[in-house]
N, C-alpha and C positions, 0 to 999 in steps of 0.2 A: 131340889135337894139343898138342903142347908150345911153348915156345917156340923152340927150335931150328927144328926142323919148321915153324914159321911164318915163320921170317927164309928157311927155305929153300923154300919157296914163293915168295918176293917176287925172288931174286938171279938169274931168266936174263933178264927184260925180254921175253921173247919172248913168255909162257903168256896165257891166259884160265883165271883160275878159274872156278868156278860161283861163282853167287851163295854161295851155301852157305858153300861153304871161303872163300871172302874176307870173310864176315861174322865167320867164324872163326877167321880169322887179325887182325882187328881184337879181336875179346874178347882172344884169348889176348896182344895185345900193349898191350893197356890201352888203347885208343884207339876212338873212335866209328865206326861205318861209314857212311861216303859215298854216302846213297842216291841225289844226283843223278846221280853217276858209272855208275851201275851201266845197262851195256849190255842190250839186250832186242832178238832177233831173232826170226823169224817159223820162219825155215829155214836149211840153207846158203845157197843162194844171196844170201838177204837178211841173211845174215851179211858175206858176204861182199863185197855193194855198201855195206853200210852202215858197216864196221869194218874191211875189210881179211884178214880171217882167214875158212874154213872149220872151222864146227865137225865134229867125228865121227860123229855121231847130224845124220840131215835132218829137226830136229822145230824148234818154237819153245827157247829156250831167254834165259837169262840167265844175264849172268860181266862180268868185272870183268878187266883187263888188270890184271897183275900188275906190268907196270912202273907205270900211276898208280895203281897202287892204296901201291908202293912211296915215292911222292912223298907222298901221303895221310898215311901213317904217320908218313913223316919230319916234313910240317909239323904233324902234330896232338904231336908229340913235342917240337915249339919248332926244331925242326933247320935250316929251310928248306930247300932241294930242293939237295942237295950233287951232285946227276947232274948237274946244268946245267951243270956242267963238263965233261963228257963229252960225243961226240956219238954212239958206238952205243950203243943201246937196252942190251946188256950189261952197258957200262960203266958206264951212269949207275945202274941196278940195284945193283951191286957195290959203286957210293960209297954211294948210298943204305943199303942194307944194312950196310955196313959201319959207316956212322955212325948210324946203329939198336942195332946192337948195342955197340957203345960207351957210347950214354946210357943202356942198359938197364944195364950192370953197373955204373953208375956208383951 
């Protein structure tokens, strides 16, 4: 994963990564990963009383919302949470993102 690839993981607000690709998209963008953030369900069902979302697979599993995971990035970056202006999940994704990649090429 590059760093493109990693800012576009983080820009719809909607996803759940695995643990995995969001540990990965924190290395790739030089920042720590957020292990109290990180979600852990049993199954669907228990995905989806506890989080809001069904995952694909009806097993345990662990992921990371990609819109806080987007907020993460932004404040471990100095940026503070540029979404909060925003109120769909999209949107705030998008500012995030976008002021992510701004500090990266600077």
């Amino acid at each position: 994963m590059d760093r493109r690839e990693a800012l576009d993981c983080l820009e719809d607000g909607h996803s759940v990564l695995s643990e995995e690709a969001a540990r990965e998209v924190c290395e790739v963008l030089g920042v720590s990963f957020p292990e109290d953030e990180v979600m852990q369900w049993a199954g669907q069902a228990d995905a989806y009383r506890r989080y809001g979302f069904v995952p694909f697979e009806d097993e345990p599993g662990a992921g990371m919302g990609n819109l806080e995971l987007s907020y993460h990035v932004a404040r471990a970056l100095g940026l503070g949470a540029p979404g909060s202006a925003y109120g769909g999940k999209g949107f705030q994704a998008r500012a995030n993102v976008q002021a992510i990649r701004q500090r990266l090429v600077q």
